[in-house]
C-alpha positions, 0 to 999 in steps of 0.5 A, spaced: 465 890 658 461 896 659 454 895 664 449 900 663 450 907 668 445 906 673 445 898 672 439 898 676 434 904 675 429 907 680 428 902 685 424 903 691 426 905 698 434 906 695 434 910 688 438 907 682 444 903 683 451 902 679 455 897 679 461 899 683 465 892 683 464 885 680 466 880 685 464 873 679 462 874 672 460 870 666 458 873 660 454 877 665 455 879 672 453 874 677 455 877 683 457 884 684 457 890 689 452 896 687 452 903 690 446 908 690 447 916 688 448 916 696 454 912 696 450 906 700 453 900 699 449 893 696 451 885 695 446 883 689 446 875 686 443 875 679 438 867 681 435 867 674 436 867 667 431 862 665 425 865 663 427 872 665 432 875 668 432 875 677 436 878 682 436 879 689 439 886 692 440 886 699 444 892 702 450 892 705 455 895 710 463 896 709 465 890 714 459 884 711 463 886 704 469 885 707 467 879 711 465 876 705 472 878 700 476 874 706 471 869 707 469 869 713 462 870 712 458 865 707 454 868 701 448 866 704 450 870 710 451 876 706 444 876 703 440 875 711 444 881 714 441 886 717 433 889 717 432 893 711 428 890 706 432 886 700 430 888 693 427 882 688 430 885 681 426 882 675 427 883 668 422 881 663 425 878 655 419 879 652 417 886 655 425 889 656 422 891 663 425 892 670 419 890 676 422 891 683 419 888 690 422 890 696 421 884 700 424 883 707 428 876 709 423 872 711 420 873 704 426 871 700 426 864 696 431 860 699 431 857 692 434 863 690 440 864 695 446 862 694 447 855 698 448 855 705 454 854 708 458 856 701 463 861 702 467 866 696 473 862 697 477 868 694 485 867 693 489 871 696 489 878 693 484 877 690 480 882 691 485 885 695 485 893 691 476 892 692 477 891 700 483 897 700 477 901 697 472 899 703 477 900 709 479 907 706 471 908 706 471 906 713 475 912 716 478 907 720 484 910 726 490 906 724 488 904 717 494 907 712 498 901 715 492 896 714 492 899 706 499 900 706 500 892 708 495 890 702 497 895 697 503 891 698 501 884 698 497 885 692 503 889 688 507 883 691 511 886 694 516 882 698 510 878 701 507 872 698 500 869 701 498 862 702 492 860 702 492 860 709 493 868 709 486 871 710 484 880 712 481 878 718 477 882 722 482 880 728 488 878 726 492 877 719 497 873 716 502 872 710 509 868 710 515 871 707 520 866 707 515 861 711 516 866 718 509 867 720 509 875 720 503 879 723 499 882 718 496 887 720 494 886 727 488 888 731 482 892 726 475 892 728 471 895 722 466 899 724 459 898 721 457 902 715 
Protein backbone atom coordinates (compact mmCIF):
# COMPACT_ATOMS: atom_id res chain seq x y z
CA UNK A 1 0.00 0.00 0.00
CA UNK A 2 1.15 3.32 -0.70
CA UNK A 3 0.96 6.61 1.98
CA UNK A 4 1.20 10.00 1.18
CA UNK A 5 4.97 11.56 0.86
CA UNK A 6 5.09 13.39 3.36
CA UNK A 7 2.66 11.44 5.49
CA UNK A 8 2.40 14.27 7.82
CA UNK A 9 3.01 17.86 6.50
CA UNK A 10 4.35 20.93 8.02
CA UNK A 11 4.50 20.04 11.69
CA UNK A 12 5.63 22.59 14.10
CA UNK A 13 9.33 22.49 15.50
CA UNK A 14 10.07 19.36 13.27
CA UNK A 15 9.02 19.90 9.43
CA UNK A 16 7.41 17.14 7.32
CA UNK A 17 7.48 13.64 8.07
CA UNK A 18 7.44 10.46 5.76
CA UNK A 19 6.92 7.03 6.99
CA UNK A 20 10.20 5.27 6.64
CA UNK A 21 8.85 2.07 8.36
CA UNK A 22 5.82 0.38 9.81
CA UNK A 23 6.30 -1.57 12.67
CA UNK A 24 2.06 -2.65 12.96
CA UNK A 25 -0.69 -2.03 10.27
CA UNK A 26 -4.22 -2.72 9.88
CA UNK A 27 -6.08 -1.15 7.02
CA UNK A 28 -4.07 1.61 8.28
CA UNK A 29 -0.47 2.13 9.92
CA UNK A 30 -1.00 1.67 13.55
CA UNK A 31 2.52 1.94 14.54
CA UNK A 32 5.20 2.98 12.40
CA UNK A 33 8.57 5.20 12.27
CA UNK A 34 8.52 8.70 10.72
CA UNK A 35 11.77 10.65 9.50
CA UNK A 36 11.85 14.37 8.59
CA UNK A 37 13.76 16.18 5.64
CA UNK A 38 16.93 15.88 8.29
CA UNK A 39 16.73 12.57 8.76
CA UNK A 40 15.68 12.55 12.45
CA UNK A 41 13.91 9.74 13.46
CA UNK A 42 10.15 9.75 15.09
CA UNK A 43 8.06 6.65 16.78
CA UNK A 44 4.26 7.62 16.06
CA UNK A 45 1.15 5.63 17.46
CA UNK A 46 -2.14 6.23 15.57
CA UNK A 47 -4.71 6.52 19.37
CA UNK A 48 -7.79 7.29 17.62
CA UNK A 49 -10.01 6.82 14.50
CA UNK A 50 -13.45 7.37 16.20
CA UNK A 51 -14.73 10.72 15.51
CA UNK A 52 -11.15 11.95 13.84
CA UNK A 53 -8.30 10.35 13.28
CA UNK A 54 -5.28 10.95 16.29
CA UNK A 55 -1.69 10.14 16.79
CA UNK A 56 0.89 10.74 19.01
CA UNK A 57 4.31 11.71 17.42
CA UNK A 58 7.29 11.48 19.71
CA UNK A 59 11.02 11.98 18.54
CA UNK A 60 13.31 9.25 18.72
CA UNK A 61 16.90 7.98 18.78
CA UNK A 62 18.41 5.18 16.86
CA UNK A 63 19.03 3.03 20.50
CA UNK A 64 15.19 3.65 21.95
CA UNK A 65 14.14 2.32 18.33
CA UNK A 66 16.15 -0.41 18.83
CA UNK A 67 15.24 -1.26 22.20
CA UNK A 68 11.95 -0.97 21.46
CA UNK A 69 12.17 -3.84 18.01
CA UNK A 70 13.99 -6.31 20.72
CA UNK A 71 12.01 -5.63 23.53
CA UNK A 72 13.46 -4.35 26.06
CA UNK A 73 11.82 -1.20 26.32
CA UNK A 74 8.01 -1.07 26.45
CA UNK A 75 5.74 1.10 23.81
CA UNK A 76 4.77 3.02 26.60
CA UNK A 77 8.61 3.85 27.26
CA UNK A 78 9.24 4.57 23.76
CA UNK A 79 6.82 7.44 23.65
CA UNK A 80 7.97 9.39 27.44
CA UNK A 81 11.57 9.30 26.12
CA UNK A 82 13.45 12.29 25.97
CA UNK A 83 12.61 16.15 26.48
CA UNK A 84 11.84 17.51 23.25
CA UNK A 85 8.25 18.13 22.82
CA UNK A 86 5.77 15.31 21.44
CA UNK A 87 3.42 16.06 18.74
CA UNK A 88 -0.33 15.77 19.07
CA UNK A 89 -1.25 14.96 15.15
CA UNK A 90 -5.25 15.46 14.35
CA UNK A 91 -7.16 14.72 11.22
CA UNK A 92 -10.60 16.08 11.19
CA UNK A 93 -13.37 13.65 8.77
CA UNK A 94 -15.59 16.48 8.08
CA UNK A 95 -12.80 19.12 7.28
CA UNK A 96 -10.02 16.76 5.76
CA UNK A 97 -7.73 18.80 7.74
CA UNK A 98 -4.47 17.99 9.71
CA UNK A 99 -4.10 20.48 13.18
CA UNK A 100 -0.85 19.59 15.05
CA UNK A 101 -0.09 20.54 18.94
CA UNK A 102 3.26 20.28 20.38
CA UNK A 103 2.65 19.32 23.71
CA UNK A 104 5.49 18.15 26.19
CA UNK A 105 5.45 14.51 28.33
CA UNK A 106 3.47 15.54 30.87
CA UNK A 107 0.73 16.75 28.57
CA UNK A 108 0.18 13.70 27.12
CA UNK A 109 -3.25 11.65 27.87
CA UNK A 110 -2.33 8.67 29.35
CA UNK A 111 -5.44 7.29 27.82
CA UNK A 112 -3.92 7.56 24.55
CA UNK A 113 -0.65 5.88 25.20
CA UNK A 114 -0.05 2.50 24.81
CA UNK A 115 -0.71 0.32 27.82
CA UNK A 116 1.80 0.45 30.44
CA UNK A 117 4.33 -2.21 30.77
CA UNK A 118 3.10 -3.94 27.17
CA UNK A 119 6.20 -4.55 24.87
CA UNK A 120 6.36 -5.06 21.18
CA UNK A 121 6.87 -8.69 21.65
CA UNK A 122 8.70 -9.13 18.11
CA UNK A 123 9.49 -12.39 16.61
CA UNK A 124 12.88 -13.19 16.13
CA UNK A 125 13.84 -11.54 12.51
CA UNK A 126 11.10 -9.81 12.70
CA UNK A 127 12.44 -6.50 12.05
CA UNK A 128 15.94 -7.82 11.85
CA UNK A 129 16.48 -5.76 8.29
CA UNK A 130 14.67 -2.20 10.15
CA UNK A 131 17.29 -2.82 13.08
CA UNK A 132 20.43 -3.55 9.95
CA UNK A 133 19.20 0.24 8.88
CA UNK A 134 19.40 1.70 12.50
CA UNK A 135 22.70 0.09 13.39
CA UNK A 136 24.46 1.10 10.04
CA UNK A 137 23.07 4.71 10.67
CA UNK A 138 24.65 4.61 13.94
CA UNK A 139 28.20 4.63 12.80
CA UNK A 140 29.10 2.37 15.13
CA UNK A 141 32.99 0.93 15.47
CA UNK A 142 32.74 -3.07 15.08
CA UNK A 143 29.41 -2.67 13.54
CA UNK A 144 29.90 -4.97 10.00
CA UNK A 145 29.95 -7.82 12.17
CA UNK A 146 26.95 -6.75 14.19
CA UNK A 147 25.10 -6.19 10.53
CA UNK A 148 26.74 -9.19 9.01
CA UNK A 149 25.19 -11.40 12.10
CA UNK A 150 21.53 -10.28 11.61
CA UNK A 151 21.88 -9.98 7.77
CA UNK A 152 22.48 -13.78 8.23
CA UNK A 153 19.69 -14.46 10.87
CA UNK A 154 17.08 -12.78 8.94
CA UNK A 155 18.53 -14.56 5.45
CA UNK A 156 18.49 -17.99 7.71
CA UNK A 157 21.38 -18.68 7.11
CA UNK A 158 22.49 -21.71 9.10
CA UNK A 159 21.11 -19.65 12.40
CA UNK A 160 17.73 -20.51 13.89
CA UNK A 161 16.23 -18.09 16.54
CA UNK A 162 14.19 -18.99 19.36
CA UNK A 163 12.13 -16.87 21.00
CA UNK A 164 14.84 -16.57 23.70
CA UNK A 165 16.95 -14.82 20.98
CA UNK A 166 17.02 -11.28 21.43
CA UNK A 167 19.52 -8.12 19.67
CA UNK A 168 20.28 -6.80 22.99
CA UNK A 169 22.20 -3.79 23.57
CA UNK A 170 24.90 -6.07 25.91
CA UNK A 171 24.78 -9.28 24.55
CA UNK A 172 22.90 -11.49 22.21
CA UNK A 173 22.01 -15.02 21.56
CA UNK A 174 20.72 -17.38 18.94
CA UNK A 175 20.87 -21.51 18.97
CA UNK A 176 22.28 -23.32 16.10
CA UNK A 177 22.01 -26.69 16.72
CA UNK A 178 20.66 -26.21 20.45
CA UNK A 179 24.68 -24.77 21.33
CA UNK A 180 24.30 -21.31 22.74
CA UNK A 181 26.62 -19.05 20.61
CA UNK A 182 27.34 -15.75 21.19
CA UNK A 183 25.41 -13.44 18.92
CA UNK A 184 27.16 -10.63 18.57
CA UNK A 185 28.89 -9.67 21.65
CA UNK A 186 29.43 -6.50 23.55
CA UNK A 187 27.30 -3.22 21.32
CA UNK A 188 26.58 -0.21 23.32
CA UNK A 189 24.27 2.00 20.65
CA UNK A 190 25.18 5.50 20.82
CA UNK A 191 22.33 8.07 21.30
CA UNK A 192 21.23 9.47 17.98
Amino acid sequence: MSYPIPYFQDVPSYGNLSIEYIVIDDAYPVLFVLENTSKKRFICVCCDIRQEQRWIINPVGHEDLYKLLCNHITLMECFLVGSADKVIAVHSYETNMDNYRLVTRDELDTDDLPMSGEYLDAQCGEHSEYIITLLDASHIDGIEDATSSIRNVSRGETFSCSTDMSIAANRSYVYNNNDRQEFFGEIALSAA
